[in-house]
N, CA, C and O atoms as a Maestro MAE file, in Angstrom:
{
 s_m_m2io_version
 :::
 2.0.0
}

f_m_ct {
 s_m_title
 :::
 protein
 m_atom[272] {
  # First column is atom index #
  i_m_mmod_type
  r_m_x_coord
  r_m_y_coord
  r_m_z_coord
  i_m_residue_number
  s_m_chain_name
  s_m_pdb_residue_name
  s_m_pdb_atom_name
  i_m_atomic_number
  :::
  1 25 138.962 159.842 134.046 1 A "UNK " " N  " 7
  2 3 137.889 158.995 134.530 1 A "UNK " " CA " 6
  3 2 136.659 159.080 133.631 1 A "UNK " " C  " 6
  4 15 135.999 158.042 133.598 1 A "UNK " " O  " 8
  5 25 136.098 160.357 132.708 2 A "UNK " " N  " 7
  6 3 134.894 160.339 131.971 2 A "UNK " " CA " 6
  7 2 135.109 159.636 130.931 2 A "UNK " " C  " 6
  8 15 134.188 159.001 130.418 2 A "UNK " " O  " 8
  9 25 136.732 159.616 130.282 3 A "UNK " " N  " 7
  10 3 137.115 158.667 129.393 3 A "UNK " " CA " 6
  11 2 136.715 157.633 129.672 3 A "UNK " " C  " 6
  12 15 135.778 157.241 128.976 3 A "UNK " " O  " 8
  13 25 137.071 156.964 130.480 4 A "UNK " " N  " 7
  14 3 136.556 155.277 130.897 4 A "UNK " " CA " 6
  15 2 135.428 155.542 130.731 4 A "UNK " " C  " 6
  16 15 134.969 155.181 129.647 4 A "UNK " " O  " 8
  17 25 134.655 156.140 131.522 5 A "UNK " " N  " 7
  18 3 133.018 155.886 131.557 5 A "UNK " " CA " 6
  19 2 132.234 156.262 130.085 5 A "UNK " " C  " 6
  20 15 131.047 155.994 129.898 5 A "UNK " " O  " 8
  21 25 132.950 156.811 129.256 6 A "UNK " " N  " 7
  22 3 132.244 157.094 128.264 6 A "UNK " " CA " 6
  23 2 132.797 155.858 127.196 6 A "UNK " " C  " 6
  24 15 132.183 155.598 126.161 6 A "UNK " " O  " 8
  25 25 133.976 155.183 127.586 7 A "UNK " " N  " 7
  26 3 134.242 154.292 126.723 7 A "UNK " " CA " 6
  27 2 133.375 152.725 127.043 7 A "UNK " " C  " 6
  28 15 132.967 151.769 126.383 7 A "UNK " " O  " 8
  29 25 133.402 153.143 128.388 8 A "UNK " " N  " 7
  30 3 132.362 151.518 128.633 8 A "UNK " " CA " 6
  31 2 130.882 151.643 128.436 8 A "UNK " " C  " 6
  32 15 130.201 150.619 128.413 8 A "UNK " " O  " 8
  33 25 130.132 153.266 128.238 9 A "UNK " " N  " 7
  34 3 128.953 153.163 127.907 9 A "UNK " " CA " 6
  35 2 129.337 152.651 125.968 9 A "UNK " " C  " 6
  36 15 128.909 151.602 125.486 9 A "UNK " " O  " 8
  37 25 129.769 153.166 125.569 10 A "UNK " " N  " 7
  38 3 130.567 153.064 124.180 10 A "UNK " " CA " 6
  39 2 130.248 151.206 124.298 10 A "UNK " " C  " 6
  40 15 129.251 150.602 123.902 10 A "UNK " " O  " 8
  41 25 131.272 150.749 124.863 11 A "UNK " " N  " 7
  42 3 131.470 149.209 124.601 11 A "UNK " " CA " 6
  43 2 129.486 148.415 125.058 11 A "UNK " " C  " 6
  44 15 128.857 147.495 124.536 11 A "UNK " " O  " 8
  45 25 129.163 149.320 126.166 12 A "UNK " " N  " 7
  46 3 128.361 148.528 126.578 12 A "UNK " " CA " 6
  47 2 127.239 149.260 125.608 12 A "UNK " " C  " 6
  48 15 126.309 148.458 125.690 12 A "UNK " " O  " 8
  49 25 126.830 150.238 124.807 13 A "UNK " " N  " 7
  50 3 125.891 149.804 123.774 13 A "UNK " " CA " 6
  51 2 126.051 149.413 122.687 13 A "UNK " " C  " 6
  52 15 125.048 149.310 121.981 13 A "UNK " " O  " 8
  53 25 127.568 148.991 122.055 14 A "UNK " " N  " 7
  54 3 127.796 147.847 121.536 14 A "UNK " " CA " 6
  55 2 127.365 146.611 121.605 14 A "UNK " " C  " 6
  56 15 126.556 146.318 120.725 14 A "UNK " " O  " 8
  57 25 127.635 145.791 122.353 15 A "UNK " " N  " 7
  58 3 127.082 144.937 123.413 15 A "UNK " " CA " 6
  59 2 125.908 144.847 123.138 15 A "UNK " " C  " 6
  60 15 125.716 144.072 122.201 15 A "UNK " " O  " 8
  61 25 124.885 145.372 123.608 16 A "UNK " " N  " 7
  62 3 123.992 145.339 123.031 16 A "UNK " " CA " 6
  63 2 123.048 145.574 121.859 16 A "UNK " " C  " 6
  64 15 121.833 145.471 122.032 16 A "UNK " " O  " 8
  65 25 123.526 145.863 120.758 17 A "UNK " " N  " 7
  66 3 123.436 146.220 119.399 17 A "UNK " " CA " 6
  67 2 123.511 144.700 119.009 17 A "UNK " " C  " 6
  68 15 122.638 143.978 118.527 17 A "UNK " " O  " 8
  69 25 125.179 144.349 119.458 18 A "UNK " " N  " 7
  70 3 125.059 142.927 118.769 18 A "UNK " " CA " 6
  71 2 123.877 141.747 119.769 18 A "UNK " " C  " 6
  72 15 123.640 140.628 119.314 18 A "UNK " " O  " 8
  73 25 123.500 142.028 120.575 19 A "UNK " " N  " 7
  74 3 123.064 141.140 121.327 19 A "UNK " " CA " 6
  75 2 121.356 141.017 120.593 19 A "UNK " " C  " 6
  76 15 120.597 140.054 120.484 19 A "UNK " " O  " 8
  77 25 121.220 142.514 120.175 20 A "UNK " " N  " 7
  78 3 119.829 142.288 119.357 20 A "UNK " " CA " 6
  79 2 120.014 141.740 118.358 20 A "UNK " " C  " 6
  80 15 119.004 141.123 118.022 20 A "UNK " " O  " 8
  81 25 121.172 141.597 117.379 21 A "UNK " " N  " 7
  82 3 121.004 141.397 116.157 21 A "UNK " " CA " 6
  83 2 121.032 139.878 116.181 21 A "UNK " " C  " 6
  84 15 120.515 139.189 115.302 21 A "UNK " " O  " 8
  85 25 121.860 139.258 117.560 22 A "UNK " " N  " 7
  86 3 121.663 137.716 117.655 22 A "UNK " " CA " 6
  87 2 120.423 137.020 117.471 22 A "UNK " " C  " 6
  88 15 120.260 135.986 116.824 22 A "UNK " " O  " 8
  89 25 119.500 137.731 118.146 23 A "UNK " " N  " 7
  90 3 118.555 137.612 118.688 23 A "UNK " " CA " 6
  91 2 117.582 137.121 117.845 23 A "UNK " " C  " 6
  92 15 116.891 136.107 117.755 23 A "UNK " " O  " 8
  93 25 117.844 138.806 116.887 24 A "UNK " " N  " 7
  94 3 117.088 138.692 115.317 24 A "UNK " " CA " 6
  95 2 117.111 137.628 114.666 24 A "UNK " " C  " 6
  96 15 116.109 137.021 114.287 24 A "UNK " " O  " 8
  97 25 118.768 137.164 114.394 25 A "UNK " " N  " 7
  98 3 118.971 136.720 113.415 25 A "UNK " " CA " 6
  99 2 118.605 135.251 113.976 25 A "UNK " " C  " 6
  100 15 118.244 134.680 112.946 25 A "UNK " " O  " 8
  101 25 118.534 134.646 114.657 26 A "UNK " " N  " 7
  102 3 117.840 133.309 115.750 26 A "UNK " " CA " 6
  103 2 116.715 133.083 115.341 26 A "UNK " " C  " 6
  104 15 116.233 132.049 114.880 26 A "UNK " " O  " 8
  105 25 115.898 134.955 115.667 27 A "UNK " " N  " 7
  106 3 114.592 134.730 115.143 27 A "UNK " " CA " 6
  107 2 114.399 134.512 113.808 27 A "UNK " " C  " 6
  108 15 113.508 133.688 113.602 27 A "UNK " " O  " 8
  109 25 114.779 134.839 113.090 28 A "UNK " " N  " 7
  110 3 114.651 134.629 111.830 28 A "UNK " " CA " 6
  111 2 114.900 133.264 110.960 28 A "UNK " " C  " 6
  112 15 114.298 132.738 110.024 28 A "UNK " " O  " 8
  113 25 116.417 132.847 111.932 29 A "UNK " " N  " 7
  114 3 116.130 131.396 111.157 29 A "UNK " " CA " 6
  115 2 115.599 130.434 112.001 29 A "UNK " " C  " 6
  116 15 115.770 129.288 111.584 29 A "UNK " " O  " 8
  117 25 114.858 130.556 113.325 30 A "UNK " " N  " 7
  118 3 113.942 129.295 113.889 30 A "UNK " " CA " 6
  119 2 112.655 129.545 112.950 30 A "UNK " " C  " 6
  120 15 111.969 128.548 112.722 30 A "UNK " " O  " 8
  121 25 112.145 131.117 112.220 31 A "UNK " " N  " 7
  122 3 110.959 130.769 111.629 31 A "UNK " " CA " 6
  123 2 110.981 130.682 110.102 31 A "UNK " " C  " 6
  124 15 110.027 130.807 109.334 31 A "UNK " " O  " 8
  125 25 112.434 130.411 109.782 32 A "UNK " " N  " 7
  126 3 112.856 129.859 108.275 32 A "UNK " " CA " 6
  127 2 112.462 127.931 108.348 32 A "UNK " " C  " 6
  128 15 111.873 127.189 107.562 32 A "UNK " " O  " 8
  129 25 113.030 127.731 109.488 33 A "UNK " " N  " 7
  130 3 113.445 126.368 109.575 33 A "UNK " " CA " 6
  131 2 111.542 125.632 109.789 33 A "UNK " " C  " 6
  132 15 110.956 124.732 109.186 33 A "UNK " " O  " 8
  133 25 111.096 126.593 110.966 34 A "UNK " " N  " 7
  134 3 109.649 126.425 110.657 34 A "UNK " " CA " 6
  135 2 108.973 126.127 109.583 34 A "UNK " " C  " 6
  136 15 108.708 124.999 109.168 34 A "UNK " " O  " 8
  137 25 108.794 126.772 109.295 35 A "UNK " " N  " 7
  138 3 107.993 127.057 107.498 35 A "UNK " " CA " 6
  139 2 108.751 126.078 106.890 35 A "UNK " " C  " 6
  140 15 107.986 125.163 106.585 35 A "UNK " " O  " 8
  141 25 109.863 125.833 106.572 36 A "UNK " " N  " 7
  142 3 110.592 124.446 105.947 36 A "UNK " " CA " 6
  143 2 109.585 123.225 106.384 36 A "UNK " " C  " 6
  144 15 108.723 122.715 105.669 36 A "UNK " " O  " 8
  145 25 109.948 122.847 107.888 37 A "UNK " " N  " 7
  146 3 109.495 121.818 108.333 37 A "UNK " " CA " 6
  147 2 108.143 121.527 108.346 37 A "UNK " " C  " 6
  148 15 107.754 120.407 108.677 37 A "UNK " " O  " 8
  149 25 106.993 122.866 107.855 38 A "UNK " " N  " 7
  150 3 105.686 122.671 107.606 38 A "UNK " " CA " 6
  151 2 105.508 122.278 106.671 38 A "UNK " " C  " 6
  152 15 104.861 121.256 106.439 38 A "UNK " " O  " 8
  153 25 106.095 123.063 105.799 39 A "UNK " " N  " 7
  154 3 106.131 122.414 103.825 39 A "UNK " " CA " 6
  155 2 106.802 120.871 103.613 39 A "UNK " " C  " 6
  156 15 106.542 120.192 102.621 39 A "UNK " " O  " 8
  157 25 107.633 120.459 104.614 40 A "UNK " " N  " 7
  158 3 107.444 119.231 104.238 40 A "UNK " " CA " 6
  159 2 106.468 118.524 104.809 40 A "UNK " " C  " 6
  160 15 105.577 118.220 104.016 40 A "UNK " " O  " 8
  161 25 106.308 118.122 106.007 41 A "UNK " " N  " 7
  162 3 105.405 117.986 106.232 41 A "UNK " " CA " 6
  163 2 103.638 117.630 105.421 41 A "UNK " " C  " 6
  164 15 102.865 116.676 105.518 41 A "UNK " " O  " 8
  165 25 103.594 118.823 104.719 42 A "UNK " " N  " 7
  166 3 102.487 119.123 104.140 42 A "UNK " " CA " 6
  167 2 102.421 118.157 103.012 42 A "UNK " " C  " 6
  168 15 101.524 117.475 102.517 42 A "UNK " " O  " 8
  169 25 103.905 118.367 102.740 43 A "UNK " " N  " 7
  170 3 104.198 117.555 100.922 43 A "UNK " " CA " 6
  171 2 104.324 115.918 100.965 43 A "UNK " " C  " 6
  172 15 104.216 115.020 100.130 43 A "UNK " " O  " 8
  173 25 104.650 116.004 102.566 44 A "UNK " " N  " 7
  174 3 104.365 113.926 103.417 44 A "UNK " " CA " 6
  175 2 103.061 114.109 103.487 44 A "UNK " " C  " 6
  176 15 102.741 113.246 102.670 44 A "UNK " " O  " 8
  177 25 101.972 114.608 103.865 45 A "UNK " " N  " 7
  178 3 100.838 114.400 103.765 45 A "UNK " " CA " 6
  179 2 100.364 114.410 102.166 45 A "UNK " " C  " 6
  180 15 99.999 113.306 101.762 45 A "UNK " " O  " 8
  181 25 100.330 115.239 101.432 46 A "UNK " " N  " 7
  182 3 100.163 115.118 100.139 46 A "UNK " " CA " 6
  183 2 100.398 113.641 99.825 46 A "UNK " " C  " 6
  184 15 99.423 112.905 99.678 46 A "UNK " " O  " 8
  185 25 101.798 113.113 99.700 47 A "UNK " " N  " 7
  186 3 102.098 111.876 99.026 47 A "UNK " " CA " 6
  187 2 101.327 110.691 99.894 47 A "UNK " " C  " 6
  188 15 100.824 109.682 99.398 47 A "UNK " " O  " 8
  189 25 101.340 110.944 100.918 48 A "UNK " " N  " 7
  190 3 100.519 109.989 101.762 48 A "UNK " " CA " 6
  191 2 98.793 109.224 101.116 48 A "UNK " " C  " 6
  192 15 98.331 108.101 100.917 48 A "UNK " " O  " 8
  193 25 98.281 110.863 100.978 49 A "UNK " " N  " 7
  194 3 97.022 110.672 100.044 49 A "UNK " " CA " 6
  195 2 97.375 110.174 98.845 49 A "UNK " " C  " 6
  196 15 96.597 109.403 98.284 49 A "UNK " " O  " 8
  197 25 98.322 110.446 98.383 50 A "UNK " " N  " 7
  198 3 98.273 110.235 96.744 50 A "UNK " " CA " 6
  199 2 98.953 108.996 96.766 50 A "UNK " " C  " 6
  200 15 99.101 108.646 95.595 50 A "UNK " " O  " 8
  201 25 99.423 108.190 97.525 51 A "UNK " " N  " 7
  202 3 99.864 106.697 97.959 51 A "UNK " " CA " 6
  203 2 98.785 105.867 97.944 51 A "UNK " " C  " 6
  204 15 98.725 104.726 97.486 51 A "UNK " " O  " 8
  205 25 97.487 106.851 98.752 52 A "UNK " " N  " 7
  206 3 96.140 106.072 98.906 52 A "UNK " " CA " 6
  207 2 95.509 105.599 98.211 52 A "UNK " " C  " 6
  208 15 94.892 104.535 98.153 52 A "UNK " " O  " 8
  209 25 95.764 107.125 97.118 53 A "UNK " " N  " 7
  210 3 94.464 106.828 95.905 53 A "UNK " " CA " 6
  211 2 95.078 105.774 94.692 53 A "UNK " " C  " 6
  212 15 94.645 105.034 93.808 53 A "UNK " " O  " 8
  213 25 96.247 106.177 95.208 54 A "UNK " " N  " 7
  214 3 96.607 105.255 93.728 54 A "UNK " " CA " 6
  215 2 96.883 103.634 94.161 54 A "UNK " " C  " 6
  216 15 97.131 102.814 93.277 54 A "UNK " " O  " 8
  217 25 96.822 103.258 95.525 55 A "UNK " " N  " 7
  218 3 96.304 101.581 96.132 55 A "UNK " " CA " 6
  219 2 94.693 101.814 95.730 55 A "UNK " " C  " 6
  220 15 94.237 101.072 94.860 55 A "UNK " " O  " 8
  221 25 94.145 102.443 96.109 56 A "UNK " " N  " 7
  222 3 92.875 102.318 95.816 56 A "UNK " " CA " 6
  223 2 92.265 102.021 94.453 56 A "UNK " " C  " 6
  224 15 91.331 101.309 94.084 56 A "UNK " " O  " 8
  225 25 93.277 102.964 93.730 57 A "UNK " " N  " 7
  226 3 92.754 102.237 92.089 57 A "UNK " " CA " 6
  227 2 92.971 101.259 91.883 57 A "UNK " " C  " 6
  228 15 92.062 100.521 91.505 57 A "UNK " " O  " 8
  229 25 94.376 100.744 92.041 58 A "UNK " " N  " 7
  230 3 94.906 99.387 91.828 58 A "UNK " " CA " 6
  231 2 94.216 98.418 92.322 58 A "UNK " " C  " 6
  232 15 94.420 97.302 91.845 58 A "UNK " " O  " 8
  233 25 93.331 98.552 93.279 59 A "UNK " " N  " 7
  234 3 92.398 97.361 93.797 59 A "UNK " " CA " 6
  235 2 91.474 97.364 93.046 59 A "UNK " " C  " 6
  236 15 90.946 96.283 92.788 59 A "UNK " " O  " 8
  237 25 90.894 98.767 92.354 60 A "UNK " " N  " 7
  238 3 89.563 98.926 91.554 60 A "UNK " " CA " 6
  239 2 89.518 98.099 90.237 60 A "UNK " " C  " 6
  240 15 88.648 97.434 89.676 60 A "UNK " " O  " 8
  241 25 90.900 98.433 89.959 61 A "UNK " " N  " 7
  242 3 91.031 98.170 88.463 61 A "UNK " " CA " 6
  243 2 91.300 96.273 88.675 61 A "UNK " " C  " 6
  244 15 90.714 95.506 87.911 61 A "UNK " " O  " 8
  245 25 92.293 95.703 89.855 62 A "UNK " " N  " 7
  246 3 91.912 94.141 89.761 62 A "UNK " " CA " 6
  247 2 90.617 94.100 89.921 62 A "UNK " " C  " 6
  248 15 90.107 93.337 89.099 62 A "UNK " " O  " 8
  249 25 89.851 94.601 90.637 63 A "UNK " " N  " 7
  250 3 89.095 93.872 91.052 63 A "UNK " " CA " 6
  251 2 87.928 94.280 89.465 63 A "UNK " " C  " 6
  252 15 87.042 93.442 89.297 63 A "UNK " " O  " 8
  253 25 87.947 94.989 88.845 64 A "UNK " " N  " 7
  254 3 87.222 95.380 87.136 64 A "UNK " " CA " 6
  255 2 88.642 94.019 86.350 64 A "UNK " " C  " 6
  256 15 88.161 93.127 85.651 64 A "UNK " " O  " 8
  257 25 89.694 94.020 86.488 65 A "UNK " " N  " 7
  258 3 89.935 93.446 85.262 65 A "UNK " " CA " 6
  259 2 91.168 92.514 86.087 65 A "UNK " " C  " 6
  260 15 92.169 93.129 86.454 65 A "UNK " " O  " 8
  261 25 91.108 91.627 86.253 66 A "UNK " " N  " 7
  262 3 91.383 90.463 87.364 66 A "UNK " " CA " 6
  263 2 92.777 89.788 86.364 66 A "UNK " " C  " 6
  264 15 92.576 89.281 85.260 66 A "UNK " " O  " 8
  265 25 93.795 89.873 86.825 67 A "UNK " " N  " 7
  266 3 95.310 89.777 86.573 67 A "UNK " " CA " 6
  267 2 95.654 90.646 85.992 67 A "UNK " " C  " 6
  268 15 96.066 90.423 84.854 67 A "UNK " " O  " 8
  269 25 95.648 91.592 86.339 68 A "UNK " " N  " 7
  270 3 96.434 92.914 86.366 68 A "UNK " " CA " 6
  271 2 97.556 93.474 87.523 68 A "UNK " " C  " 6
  272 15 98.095 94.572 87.379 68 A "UNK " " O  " 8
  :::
 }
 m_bond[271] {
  # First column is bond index #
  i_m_from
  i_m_to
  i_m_order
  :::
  1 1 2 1
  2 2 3 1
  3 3 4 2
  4 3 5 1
  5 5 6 1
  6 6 7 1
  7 7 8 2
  8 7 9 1
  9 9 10 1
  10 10 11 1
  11 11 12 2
  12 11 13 1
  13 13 14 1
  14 14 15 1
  15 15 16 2
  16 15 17 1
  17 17 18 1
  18 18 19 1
  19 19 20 2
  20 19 21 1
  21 21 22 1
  22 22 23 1
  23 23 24 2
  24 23 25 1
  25 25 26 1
  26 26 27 1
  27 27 28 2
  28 27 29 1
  29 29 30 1
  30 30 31 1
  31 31 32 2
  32 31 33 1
  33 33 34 1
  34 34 35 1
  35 35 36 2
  36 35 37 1
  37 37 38 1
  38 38 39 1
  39 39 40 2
  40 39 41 1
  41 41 42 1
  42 42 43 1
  43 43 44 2
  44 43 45 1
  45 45 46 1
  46 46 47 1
  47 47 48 2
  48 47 49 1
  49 49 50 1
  50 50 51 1
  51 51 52 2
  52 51 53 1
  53 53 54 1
  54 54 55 1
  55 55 56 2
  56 55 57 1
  57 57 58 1
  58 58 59 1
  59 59 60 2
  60 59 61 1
  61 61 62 1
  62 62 63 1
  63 63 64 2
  64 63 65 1
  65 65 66 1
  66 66 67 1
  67 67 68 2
  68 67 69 1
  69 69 70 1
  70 70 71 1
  71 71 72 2
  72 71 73 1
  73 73 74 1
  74 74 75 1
  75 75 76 2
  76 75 77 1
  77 77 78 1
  78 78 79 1
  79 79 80 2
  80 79 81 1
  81 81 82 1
  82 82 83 1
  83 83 84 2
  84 83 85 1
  85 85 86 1
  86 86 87 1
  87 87 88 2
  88 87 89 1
  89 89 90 1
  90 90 91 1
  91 91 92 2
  92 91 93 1
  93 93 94 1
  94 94 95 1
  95 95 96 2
  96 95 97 1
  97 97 98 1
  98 98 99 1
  99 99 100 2
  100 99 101 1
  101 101 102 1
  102 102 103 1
  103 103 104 2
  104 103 105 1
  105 105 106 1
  106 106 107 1
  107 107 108 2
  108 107 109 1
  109 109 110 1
  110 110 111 1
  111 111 112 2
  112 111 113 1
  113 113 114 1
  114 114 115 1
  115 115 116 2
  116 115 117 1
  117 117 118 1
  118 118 119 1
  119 119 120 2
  120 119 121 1
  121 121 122 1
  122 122 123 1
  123 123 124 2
  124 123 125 1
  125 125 126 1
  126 126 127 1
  127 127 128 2
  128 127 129 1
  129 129 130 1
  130 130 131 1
  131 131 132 2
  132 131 133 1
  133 133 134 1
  134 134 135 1
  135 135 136 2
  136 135 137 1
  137 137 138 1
  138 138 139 1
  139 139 140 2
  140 139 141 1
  141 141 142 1
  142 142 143 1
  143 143 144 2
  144 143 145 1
  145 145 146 1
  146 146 147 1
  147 147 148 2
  148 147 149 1
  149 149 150 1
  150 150 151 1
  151 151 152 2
  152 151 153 1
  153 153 154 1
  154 154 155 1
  155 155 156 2
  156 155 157 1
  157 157 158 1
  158 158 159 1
  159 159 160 2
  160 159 161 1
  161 161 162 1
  162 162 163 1
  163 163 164 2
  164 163 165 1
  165 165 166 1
  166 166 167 1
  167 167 168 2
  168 167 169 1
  169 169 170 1
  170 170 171 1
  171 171 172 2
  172 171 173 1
  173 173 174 1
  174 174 175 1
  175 175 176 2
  176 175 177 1
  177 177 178 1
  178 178 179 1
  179 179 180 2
  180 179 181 1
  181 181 182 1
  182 182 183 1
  183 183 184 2
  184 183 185 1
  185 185 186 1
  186 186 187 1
  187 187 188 2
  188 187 189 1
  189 189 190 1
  190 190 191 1
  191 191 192 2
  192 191 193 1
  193 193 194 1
  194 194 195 1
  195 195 196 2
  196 195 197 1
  197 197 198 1
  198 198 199 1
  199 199 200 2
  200 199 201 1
  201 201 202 1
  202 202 203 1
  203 203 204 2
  204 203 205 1
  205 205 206 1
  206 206 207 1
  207 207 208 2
  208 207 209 1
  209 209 210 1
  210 210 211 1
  211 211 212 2
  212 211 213 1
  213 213 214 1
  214 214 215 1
  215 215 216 2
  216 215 217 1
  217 217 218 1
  218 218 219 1
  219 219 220 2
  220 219 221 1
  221 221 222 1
  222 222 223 1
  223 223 224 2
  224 223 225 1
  225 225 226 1
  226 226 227 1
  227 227 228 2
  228 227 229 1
  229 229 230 1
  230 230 231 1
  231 231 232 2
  232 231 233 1
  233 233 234 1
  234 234 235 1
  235 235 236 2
  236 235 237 1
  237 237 238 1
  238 238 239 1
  239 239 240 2
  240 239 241 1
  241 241 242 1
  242 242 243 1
  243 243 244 2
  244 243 245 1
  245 245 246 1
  246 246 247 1
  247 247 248 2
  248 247 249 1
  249 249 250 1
  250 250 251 1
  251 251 252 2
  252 251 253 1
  253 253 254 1
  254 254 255 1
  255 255 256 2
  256 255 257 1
  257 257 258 1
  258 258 259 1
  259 259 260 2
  260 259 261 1
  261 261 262 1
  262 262 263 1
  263 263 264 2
  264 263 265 1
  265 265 266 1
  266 266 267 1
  267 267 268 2
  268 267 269 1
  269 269 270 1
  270 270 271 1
  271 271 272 2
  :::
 }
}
């Protein structure tokens, strides 16, 4: 009978060993995938501005040198 009981504490902190490492490893890639999805993000805002400025010249420059 201590056999059993020492084999199911055995299995059952197994069990939980892997249950942390799930856990971890979850955590780790929801705040991989994070940080991904900020950097793009960031790099759509970047081009966004730089979409702006460069309509903005293009109006500057017709409107300085007209058929362009």
């Amino acid at each position: 009978m201590e056999g059993a009981q020492r084999a199911l504490r055995i299995v059952s902190f197994l069990l939980l060993v892997q249950i942390v490492a799930l856990v971890a490893g979850f955590l780790l890639m929801y705040r991989t995938q994070l940080a991904i999805v900020q950097r793009l993000d960031a790099i759509r805002q970047e081009m966004q501005t730089t979409n702006q400025h460069m309509s903005d010249l293009k109006m500057g420059l017709q409107r300085l040198i007209p058929g362009i």
